[in-house]
Backbone of each chain as ProteinMPNN parsed JSONL, in Angstrom:
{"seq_chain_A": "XXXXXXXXXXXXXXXXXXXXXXXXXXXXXXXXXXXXXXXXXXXXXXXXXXXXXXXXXXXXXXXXXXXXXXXXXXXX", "coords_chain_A": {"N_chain_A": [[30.442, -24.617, 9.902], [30.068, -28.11, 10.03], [27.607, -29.592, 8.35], [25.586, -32.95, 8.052], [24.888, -35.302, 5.651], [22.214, -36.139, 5.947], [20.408, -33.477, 6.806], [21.673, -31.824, 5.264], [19.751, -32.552, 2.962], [17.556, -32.776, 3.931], [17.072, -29.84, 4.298], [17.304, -28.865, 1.424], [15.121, -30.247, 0.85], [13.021, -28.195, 2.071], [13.695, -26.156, 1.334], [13.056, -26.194, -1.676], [10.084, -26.967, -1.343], [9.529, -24.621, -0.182], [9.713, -22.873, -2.852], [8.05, -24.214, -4.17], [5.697, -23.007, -2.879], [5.647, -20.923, -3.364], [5.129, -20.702, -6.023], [2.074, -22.262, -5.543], [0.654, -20.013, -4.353], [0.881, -17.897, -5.946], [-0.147, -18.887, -8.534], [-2.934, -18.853, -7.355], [-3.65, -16.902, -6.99], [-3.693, -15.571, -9.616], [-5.643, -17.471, -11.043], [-7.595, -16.572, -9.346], [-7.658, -13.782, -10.104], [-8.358, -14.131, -12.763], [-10.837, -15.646, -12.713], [-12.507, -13.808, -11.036], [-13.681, -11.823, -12.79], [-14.824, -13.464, -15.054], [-16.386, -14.789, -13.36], [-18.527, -12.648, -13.08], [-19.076, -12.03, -15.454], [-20.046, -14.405, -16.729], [-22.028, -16.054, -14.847], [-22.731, -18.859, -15.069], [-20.729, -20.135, -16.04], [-17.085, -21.64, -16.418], [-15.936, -20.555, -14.806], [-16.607, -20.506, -11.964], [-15.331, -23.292, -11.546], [-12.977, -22.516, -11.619], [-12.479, -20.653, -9.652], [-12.653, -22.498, -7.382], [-11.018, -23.991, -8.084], [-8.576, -21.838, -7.542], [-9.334, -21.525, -4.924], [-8.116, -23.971, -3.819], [-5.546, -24.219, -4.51], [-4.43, -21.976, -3.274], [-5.239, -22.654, -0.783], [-3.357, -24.592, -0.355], [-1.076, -23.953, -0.46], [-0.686, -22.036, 1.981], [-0.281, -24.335, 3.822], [1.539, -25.426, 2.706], [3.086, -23.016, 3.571], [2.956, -23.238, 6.192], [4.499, -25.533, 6.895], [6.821, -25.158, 5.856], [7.514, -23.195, 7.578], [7.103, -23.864, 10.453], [9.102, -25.745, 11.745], [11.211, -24.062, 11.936], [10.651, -22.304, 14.249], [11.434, -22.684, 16.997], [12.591, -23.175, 20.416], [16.312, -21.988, 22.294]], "CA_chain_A": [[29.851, -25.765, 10.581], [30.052, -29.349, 8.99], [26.65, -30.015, 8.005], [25.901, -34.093, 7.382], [23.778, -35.318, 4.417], [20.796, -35.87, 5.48], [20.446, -32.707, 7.092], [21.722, -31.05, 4.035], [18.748, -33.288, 2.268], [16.436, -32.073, 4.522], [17.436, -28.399, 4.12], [17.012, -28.81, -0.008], [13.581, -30.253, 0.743], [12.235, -27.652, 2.809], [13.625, -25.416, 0.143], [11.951, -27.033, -2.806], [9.175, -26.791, -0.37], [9.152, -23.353, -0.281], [9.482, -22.588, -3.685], [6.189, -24.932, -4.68], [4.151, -22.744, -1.855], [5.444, -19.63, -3.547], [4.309, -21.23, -6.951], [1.21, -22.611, -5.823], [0.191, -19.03, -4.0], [0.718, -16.746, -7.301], [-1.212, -19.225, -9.169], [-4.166, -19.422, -7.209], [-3.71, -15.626, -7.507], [-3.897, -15.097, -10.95], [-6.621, -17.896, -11.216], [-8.752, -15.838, -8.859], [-7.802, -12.432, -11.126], [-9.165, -14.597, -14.224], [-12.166, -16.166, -12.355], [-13.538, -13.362, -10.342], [-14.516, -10.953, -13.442], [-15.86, -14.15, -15.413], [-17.782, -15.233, -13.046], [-19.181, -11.547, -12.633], [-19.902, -11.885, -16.748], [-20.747, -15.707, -16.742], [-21.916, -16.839, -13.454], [-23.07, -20.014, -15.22], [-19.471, -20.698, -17.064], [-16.27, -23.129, -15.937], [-15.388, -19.646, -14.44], [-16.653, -21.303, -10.843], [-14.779, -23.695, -11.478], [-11.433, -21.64, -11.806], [-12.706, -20.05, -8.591], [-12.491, -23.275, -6.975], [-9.231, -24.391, -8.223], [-7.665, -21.051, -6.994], [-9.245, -21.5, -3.736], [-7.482, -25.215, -3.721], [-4.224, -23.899, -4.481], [-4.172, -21.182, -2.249], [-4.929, -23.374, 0.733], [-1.94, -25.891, -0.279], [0.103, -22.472, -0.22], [-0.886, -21.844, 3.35], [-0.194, -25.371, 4.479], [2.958, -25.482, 2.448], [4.051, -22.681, 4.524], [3.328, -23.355, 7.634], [5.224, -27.049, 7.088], [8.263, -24.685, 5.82], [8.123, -22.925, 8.733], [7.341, -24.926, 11.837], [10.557, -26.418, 12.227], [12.161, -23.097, 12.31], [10.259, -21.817, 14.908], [11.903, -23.389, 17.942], [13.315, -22.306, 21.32], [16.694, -22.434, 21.871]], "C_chain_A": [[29.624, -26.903, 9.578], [28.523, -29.878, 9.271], [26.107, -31.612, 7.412], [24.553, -33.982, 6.421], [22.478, -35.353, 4.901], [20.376, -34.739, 6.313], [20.684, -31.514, 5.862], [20.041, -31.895, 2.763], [17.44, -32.659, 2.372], [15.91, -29.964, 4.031], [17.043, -28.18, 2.335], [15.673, -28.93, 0.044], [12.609, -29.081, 1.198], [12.344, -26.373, 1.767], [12.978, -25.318, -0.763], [10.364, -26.659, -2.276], [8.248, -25.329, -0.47], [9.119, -22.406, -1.74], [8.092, -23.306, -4.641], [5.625, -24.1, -3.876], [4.491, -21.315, -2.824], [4.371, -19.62, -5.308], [2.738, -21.163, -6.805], [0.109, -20.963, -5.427], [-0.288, -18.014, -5.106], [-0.204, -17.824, -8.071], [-2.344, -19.112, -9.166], [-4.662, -18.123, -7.352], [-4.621, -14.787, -8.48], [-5.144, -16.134, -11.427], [-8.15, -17.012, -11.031], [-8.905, -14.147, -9.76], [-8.492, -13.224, -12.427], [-10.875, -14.723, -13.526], [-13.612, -15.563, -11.692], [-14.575, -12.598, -11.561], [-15.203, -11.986, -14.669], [-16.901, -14.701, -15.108], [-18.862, -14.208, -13.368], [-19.894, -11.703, -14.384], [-20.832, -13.465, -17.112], [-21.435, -16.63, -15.95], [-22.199, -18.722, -13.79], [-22.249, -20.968, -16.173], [-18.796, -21.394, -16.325], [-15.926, -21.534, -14.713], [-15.515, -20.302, -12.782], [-15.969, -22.005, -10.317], [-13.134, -23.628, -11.282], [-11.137, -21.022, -10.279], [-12.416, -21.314, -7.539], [-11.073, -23.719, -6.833], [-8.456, -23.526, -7.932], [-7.647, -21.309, -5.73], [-8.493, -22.852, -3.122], [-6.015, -24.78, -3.564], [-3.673, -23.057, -3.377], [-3.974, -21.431, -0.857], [-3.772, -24.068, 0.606], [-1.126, -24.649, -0.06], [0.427, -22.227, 1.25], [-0.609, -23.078, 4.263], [1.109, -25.666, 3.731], [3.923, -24.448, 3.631], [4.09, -23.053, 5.824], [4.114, -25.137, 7.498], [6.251, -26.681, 7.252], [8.488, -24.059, 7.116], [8.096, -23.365, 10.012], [8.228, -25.046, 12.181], [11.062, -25.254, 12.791], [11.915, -22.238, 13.532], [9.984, -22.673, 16.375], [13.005, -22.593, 19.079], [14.572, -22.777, 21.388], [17.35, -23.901, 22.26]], "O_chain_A": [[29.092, -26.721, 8.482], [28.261, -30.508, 10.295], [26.165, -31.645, 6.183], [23.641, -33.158, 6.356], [21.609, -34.667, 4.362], [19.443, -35.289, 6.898], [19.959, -30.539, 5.659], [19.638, -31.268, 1.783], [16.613, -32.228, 1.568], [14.937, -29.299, 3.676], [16.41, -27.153, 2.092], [14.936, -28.097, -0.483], [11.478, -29.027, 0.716], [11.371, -25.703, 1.42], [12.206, -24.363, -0.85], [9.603, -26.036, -3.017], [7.072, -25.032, -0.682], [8.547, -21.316, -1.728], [7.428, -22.827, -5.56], [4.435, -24.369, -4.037], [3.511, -20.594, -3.015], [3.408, -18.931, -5.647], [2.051, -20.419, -7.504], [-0.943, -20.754, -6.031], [-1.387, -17.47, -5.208], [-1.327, -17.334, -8.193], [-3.054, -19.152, -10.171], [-5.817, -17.937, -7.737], [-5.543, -13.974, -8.414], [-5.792, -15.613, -12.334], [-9.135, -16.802, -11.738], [-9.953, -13.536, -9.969], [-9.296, -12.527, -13.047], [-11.837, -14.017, -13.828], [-14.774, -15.963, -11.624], [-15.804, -12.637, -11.505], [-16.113, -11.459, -15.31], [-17.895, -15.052, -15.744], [-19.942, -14.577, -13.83], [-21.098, -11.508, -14.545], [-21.953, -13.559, -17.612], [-21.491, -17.828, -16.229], [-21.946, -19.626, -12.994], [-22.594, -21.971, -16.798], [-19.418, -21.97, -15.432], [-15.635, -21.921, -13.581], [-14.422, -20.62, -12.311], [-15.686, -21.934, -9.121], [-12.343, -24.49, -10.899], [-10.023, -20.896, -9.772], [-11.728, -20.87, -6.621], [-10.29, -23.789, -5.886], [-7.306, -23.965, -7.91], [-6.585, -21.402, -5.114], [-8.262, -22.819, -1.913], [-5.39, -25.005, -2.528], [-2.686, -23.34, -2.697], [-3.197, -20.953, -0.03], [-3.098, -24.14, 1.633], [-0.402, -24.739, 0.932], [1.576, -22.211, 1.69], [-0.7, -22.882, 5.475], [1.863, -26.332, 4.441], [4.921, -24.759, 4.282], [5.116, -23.174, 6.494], [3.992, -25.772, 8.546], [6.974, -27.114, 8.149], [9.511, -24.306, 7.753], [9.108, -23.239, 10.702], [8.476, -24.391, 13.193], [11.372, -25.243, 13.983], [12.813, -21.481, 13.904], [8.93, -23.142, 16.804], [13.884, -21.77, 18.821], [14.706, -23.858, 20.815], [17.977, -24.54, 21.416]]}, "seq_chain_B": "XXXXXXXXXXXXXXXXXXXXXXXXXXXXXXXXXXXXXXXXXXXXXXXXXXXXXXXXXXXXXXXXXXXXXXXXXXXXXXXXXXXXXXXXXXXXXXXXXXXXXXXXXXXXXXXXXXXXXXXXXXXXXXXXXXXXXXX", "coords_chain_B": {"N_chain_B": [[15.074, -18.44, 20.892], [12.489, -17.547, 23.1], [10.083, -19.733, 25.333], [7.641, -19.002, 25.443], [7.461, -17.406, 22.952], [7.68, -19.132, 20.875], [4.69, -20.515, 21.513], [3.263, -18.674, 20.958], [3.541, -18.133, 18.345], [3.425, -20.996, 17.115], [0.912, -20.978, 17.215], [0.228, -19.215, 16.08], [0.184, -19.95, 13.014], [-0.87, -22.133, 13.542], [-3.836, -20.845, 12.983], [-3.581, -19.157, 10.707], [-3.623, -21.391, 8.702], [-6.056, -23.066, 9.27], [-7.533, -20.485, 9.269], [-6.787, -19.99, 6.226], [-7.797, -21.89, 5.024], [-10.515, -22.013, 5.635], [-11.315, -19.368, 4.066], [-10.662, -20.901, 1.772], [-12.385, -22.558, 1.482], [-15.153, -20.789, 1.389], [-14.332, -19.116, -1.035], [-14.134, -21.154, -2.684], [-16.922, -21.776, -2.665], [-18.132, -19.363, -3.823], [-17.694, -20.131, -6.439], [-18.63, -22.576, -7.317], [-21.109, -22.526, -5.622], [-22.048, -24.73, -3.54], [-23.038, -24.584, -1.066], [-24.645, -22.62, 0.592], [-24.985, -21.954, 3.463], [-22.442, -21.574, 3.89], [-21.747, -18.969, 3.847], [-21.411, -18.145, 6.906], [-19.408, -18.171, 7.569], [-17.601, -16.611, 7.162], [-16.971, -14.499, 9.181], [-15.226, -15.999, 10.854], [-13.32, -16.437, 8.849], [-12.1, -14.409, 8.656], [-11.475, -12.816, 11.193], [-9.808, -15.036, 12.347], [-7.867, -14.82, 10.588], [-6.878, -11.85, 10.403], [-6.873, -11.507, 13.436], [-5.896, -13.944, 14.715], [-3.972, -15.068, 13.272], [-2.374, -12.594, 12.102], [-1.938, -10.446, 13.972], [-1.263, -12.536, 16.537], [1.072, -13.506, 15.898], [2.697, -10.882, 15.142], [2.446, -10.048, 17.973], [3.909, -12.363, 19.19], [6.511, -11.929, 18.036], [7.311, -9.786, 18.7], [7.613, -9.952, 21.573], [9.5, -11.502, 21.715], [11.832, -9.867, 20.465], [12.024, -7.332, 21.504], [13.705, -5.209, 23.097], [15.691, -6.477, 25.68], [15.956, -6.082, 29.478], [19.041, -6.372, 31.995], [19.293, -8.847, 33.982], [17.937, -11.802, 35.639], [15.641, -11.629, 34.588], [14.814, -11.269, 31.794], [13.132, -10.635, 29.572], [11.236, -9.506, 31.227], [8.243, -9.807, 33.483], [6.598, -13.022, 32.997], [3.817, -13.486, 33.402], [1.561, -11.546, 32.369], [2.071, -12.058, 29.485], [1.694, -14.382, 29.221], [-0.857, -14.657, 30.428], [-2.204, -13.022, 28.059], [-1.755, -14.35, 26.22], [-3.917, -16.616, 26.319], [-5.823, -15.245, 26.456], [-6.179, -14.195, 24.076], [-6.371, -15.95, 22.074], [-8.818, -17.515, 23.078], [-10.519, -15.034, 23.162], [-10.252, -15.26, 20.238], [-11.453, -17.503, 19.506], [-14.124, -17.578, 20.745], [-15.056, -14.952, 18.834], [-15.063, -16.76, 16.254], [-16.637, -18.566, 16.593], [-19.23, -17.499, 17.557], [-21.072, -16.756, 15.628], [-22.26, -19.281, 14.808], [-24.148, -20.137, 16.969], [-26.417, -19.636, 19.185], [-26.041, -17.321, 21.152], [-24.994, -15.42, 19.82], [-24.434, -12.297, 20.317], [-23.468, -12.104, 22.749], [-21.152, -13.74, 22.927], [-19.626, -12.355, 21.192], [-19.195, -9.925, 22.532], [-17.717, -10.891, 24.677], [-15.554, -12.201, 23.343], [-14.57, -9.645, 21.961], [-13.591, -8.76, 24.692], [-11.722, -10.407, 25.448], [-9.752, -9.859, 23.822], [-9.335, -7.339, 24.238], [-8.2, -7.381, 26.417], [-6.408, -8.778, 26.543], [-4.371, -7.908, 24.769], [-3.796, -4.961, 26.442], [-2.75, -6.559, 28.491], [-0.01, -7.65, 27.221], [0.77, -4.906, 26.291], [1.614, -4.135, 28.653], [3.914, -5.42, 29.387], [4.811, -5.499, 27.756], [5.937, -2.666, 27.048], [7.286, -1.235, 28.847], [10.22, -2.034, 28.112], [10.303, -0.645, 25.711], [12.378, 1.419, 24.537], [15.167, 3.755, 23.926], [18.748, 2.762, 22.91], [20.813, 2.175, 25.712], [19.326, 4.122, 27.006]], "CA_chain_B": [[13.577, -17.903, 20.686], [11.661, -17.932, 24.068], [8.566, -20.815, 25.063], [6.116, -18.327, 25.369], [7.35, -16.661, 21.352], [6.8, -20.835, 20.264], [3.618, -20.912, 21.579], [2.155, -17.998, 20.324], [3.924, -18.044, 16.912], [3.142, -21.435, 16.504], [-0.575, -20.918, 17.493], [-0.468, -18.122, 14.743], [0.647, -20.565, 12.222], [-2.185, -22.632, 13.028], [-5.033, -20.038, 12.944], [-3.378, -19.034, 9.791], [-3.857, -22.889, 8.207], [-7.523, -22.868, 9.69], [-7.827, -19.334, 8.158], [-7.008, -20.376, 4.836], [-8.818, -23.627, 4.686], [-12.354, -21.34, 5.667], [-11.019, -18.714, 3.237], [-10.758, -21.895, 0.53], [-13.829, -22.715, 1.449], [-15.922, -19.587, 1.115], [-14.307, -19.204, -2.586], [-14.992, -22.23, -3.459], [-18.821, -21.666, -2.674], [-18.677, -18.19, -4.204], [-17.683, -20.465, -7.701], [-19.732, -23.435, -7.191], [-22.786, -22.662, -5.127], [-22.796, -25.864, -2.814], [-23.926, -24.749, 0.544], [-25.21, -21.118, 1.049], [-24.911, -21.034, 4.699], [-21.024, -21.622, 4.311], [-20.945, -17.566, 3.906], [-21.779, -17.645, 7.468], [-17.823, -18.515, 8.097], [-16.714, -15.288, 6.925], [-16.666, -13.361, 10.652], [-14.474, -16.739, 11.824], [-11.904, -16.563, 8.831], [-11.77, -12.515, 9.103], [-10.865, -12.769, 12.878], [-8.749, -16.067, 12.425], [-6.81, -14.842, 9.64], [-6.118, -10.83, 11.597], [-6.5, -11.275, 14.963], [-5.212, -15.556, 15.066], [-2.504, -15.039, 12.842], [-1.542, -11.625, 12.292], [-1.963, -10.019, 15.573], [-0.56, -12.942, 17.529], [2.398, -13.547, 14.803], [3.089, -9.888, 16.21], [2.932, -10.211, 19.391], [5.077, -13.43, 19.598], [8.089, -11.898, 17.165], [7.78, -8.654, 19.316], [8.391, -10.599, 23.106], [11.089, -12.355, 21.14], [12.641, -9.212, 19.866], [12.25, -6.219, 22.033], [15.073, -4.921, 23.961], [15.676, -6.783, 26.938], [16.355, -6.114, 30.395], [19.902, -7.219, 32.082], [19.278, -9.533, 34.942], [17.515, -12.927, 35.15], [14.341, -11.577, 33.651], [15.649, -10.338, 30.803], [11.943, -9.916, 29.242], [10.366, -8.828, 32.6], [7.102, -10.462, 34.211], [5.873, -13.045, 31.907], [2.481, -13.8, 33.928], [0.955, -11.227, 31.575], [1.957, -12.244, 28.321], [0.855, -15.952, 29.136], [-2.717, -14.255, 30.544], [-2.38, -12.053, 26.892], [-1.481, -15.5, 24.686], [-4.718, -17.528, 26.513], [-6.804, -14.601, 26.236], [-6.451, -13.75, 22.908], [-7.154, -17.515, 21.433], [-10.192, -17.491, 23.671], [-11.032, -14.084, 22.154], [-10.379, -15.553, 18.599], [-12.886, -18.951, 19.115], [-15.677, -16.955, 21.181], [-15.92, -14.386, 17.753], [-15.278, -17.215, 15.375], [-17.906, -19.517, 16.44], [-20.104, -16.752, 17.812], [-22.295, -16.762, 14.567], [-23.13, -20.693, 14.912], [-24.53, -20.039, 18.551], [-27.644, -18.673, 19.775], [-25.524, -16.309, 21.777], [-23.658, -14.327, 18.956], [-24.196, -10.732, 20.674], [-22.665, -11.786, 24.137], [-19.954, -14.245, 22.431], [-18.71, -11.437, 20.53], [-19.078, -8.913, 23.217], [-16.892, -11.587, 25.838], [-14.944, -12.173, 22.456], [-13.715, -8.347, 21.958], [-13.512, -7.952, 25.827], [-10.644, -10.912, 26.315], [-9.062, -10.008, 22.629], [-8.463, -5.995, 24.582], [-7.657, -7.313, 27.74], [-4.746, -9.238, 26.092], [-3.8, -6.505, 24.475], [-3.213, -4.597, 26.973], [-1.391, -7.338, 29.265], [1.009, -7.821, 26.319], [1.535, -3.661, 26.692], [2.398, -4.025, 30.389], [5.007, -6.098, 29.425], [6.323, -4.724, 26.345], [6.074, -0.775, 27.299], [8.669, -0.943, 29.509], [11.164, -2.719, 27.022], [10.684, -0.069, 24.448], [13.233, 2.348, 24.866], [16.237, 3.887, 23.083], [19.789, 2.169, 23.534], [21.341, 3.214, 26.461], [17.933, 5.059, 27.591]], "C_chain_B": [[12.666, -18.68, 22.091], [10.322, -18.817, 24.314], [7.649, -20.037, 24.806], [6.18, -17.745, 23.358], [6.579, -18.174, 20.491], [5.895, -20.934, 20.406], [2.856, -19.863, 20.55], [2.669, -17.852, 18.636], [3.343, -19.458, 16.019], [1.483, -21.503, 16.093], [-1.117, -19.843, 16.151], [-0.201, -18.859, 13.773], [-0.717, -21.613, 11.962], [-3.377, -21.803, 12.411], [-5.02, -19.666, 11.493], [-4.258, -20.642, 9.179], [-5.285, -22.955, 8.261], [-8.604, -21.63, 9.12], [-7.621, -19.588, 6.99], [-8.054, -21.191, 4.374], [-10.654, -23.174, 5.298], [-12.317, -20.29, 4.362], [-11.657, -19.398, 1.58], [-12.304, -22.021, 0.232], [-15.012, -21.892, 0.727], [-15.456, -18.926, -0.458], [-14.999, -19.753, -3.442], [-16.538, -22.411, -3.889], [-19.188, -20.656, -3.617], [-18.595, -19.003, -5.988], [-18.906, -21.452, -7.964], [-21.109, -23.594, -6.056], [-23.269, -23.881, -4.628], [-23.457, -25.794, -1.88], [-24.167, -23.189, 0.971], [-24.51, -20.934, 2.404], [-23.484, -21.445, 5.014], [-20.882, -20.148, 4.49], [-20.895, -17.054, 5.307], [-19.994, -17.965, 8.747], [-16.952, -17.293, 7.925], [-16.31, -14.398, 8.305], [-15.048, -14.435, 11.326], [-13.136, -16.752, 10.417], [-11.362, -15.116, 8.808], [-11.054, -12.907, 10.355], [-9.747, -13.849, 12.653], [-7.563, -15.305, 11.601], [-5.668, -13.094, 10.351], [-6.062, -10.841, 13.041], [-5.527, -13.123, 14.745], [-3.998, -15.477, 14.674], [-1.465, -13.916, 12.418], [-1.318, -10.558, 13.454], [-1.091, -10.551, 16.23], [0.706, -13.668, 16.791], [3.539, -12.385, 15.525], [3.477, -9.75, 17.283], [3.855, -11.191, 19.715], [6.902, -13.153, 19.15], [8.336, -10.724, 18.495], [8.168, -9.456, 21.222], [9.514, -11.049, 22.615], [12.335, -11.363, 21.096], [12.98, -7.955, 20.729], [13.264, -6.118, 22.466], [15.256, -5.735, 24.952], [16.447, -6.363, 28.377], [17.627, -6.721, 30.882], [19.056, -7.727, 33.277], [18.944, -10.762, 34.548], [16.139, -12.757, 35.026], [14.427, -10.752, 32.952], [14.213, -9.85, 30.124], [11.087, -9.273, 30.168], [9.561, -9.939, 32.696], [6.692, -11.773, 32.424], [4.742, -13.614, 31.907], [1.848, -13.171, 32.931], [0.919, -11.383, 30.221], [1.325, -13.797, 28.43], [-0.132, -15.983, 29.107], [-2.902, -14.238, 28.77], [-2.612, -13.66, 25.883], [-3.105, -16.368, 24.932], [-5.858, -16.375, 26.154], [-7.675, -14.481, 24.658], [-7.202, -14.952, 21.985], [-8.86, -17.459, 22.312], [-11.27, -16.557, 22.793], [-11.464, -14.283, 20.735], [-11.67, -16.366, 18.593], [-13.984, -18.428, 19.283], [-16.133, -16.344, 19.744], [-15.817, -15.725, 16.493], [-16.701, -18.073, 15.494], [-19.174, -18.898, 16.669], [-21.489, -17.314, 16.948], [-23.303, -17.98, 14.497], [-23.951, -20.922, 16.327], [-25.878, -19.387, 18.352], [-27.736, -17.604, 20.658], [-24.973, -15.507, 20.941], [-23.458, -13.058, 19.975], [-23.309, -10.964, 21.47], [-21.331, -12.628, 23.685], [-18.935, -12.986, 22.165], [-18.572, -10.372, 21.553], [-17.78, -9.635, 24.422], [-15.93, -11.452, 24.456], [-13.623, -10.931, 22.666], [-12.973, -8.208, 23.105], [-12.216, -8.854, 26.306], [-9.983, -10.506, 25.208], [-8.164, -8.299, 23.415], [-7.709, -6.213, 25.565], [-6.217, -8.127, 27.054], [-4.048, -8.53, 25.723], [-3.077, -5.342, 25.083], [-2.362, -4.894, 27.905], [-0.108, -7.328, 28.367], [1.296, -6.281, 26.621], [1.675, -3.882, 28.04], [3.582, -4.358, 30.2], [6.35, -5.923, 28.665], [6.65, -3.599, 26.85], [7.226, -0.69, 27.909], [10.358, -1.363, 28.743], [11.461, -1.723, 25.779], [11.495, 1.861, 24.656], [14.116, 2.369, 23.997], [17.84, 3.429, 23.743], [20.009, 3.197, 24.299], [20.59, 3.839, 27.275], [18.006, 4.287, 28.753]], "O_chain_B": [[12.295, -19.851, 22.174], [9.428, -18.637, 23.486], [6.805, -20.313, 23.953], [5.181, -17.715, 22.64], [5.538, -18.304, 19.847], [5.442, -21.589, 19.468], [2.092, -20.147, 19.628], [1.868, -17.375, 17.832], [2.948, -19.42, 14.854], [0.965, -21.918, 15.057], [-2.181, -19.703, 15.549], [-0.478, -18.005, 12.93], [-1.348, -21.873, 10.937], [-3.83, -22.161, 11.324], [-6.08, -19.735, 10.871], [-5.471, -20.791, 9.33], [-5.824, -22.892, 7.157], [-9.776, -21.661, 8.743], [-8.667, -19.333, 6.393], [-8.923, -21.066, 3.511], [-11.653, -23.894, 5.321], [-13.284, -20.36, 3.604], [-12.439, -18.973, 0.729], [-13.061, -21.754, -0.701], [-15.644, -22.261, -0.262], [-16.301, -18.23, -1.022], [-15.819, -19.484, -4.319], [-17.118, -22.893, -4.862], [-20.243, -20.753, -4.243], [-19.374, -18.525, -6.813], [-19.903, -21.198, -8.639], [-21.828, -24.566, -5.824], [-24.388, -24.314, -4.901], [-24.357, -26.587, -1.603], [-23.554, -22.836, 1.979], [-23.665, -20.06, 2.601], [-23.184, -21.672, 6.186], [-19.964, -19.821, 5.241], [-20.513, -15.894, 5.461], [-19.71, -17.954, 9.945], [-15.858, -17.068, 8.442], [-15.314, -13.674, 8.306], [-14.113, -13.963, 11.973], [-12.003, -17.042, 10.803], [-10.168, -14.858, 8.957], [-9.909, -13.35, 10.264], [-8.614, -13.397, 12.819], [-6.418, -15.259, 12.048], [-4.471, -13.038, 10.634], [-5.245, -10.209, 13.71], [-4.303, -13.047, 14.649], [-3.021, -15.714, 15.385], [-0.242, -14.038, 12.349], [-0.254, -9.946, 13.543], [-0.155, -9.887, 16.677], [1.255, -14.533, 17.473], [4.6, -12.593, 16.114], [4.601, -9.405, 17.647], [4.679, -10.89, 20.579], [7.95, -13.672, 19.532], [9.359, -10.758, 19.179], [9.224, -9.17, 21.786], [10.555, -10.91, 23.258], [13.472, -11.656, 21.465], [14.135, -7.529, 20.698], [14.008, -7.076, 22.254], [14.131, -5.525, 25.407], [17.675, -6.34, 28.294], [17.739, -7.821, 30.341], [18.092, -7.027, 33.588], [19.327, -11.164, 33.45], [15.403, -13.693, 35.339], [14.204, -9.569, 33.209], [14.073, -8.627, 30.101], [10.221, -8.491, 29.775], [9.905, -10.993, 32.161], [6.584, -11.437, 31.244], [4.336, -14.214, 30.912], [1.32, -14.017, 32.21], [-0.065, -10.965, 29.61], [0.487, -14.199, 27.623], [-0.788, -16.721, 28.371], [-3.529, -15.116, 28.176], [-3.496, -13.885, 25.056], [-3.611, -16.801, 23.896], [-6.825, -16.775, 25.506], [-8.831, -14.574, 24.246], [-8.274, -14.878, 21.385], [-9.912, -17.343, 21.683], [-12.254, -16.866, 22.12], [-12.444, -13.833, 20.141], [-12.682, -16.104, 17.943], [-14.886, -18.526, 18.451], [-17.168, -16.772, 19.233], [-16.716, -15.579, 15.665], [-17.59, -18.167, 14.649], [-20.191, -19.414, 16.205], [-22.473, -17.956, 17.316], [-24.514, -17.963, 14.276], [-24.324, -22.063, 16.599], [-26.228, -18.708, 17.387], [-28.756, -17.008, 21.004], [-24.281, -14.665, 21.513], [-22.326, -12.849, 20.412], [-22.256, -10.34, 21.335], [-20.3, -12.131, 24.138], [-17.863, -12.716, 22.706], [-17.521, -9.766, 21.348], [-16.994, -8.852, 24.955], [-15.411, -10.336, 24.458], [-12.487, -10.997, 23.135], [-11.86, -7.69, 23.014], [-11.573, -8.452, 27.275], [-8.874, -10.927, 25.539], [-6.967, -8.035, 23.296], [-6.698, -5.548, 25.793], [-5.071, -7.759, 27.312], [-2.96, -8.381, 26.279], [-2.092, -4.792, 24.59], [-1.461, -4.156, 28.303], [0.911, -6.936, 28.936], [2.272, -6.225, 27.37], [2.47, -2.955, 28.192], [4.46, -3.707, 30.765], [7.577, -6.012, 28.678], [7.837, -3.491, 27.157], [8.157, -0.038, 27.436], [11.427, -0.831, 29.043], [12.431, -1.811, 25.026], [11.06, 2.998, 24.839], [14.225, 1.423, 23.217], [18.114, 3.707, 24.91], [19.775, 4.396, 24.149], [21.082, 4.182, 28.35], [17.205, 4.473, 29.67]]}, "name": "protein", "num_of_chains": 2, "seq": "XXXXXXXXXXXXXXXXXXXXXXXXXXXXXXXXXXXXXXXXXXXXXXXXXXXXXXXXXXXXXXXXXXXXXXXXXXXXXXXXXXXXXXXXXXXXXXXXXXXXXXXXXXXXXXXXXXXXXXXXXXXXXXXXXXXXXXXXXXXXXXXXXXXXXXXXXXXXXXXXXXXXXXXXXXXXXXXXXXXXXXXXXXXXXXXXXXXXXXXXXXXXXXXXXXX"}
């Protein structure tokens, strides 16, 4: 099937797309594996702060995907 | 992919989104300690996040996917999965918001009681669909 450009444009973006949500998901991850057992030793360190910024990332993860997938989820 | 799989797939897509973004939330508090009575969101992104979006994620791939019937209702009846798709969202908001109410007990008790009854409309509909080829 002959696919035109911006359709193929589109298709790269949503790609791209989906590789930043998989990014931003494992980050907020491994933030929250750093942040939970400092808070538990520092509660009054940046560690909160780490806790925060995972929970930031994690939501853009969840709103990255559902952008990637919307589209695809169409009758026919 | 059938209207009724769009609705409820995309509806799980939201609940998901809505589930994260209480999820975020309730982190966020557990680091920085702005508002105490945010922990009182935890029952609404629990339920949002398994019943809103993985439950009815489920149920929307499985009407999509089961076997189907030949004729011109190839999924069978689909009065009960439409009841099942309105129920269940109903089900979801009654227990999420429950807690902010002065009703919690009977929220959550109407809550559970449209979250089974969907449940089992969606089996009326599927049960018969799940069979072995040929069967």
């Amino acid at each position: 099937m002959d696919v035109s450009a911006p359709e193929r444009r589109k298709e790269r973006s949503i790609v791209g797309l989906g590789w930043v949500t998989y990014g931003l998901l494992n980050a907020g991850l491994l933030l929250r594996l750093l942040g939970e057992p400092l808070l538990a030793v520092s509660p009054s360190g940046a560690a909160g702060g780490l806790l925060a910024l995972s929970a930031l990332l994690q939501w853009l993860a969840g709103l990255g995907f559902v952008v990637t997938t919307w589209g695809r989820v169409k009758g026919r | 992919m059938p209207r009724l799989s769009v609705y409820l797939v995309r509806t799980a897509l939201l609940h998901l989104l809505v589930g994260f973004g209480l999820g975020g939330l309730l982190l966020a508090n557990k680091g920085l300690s702005f508002w105490p009575a945010l922990w009182r969101l935890r029952p609404a992104h629990i339920e949002l996040l398994l019943v809103g979006w993985t439950v009815q994620l489920t149920l929307g791939v499985a009407y999509w996917i089961l076997p189907r019937f030949r004729g011109d209702r190839p999924r069978g009846d689909r009065r009960p999965v439409w009841a099942a798709y309105m129920l269940l969202n109903v089900g979801v908001i009654a227990l999420a918001l429950g807690p902010w109410t002065a009703r919690a007990g009977e929220l959550a008790l109407a809550g559970r009681g449209a979250e089974l009854a969907a449940v089992l409309l969606f089996a009326w509909n599927a049960w018969p669909r799940v069979k072995a080829a040929g069967g």
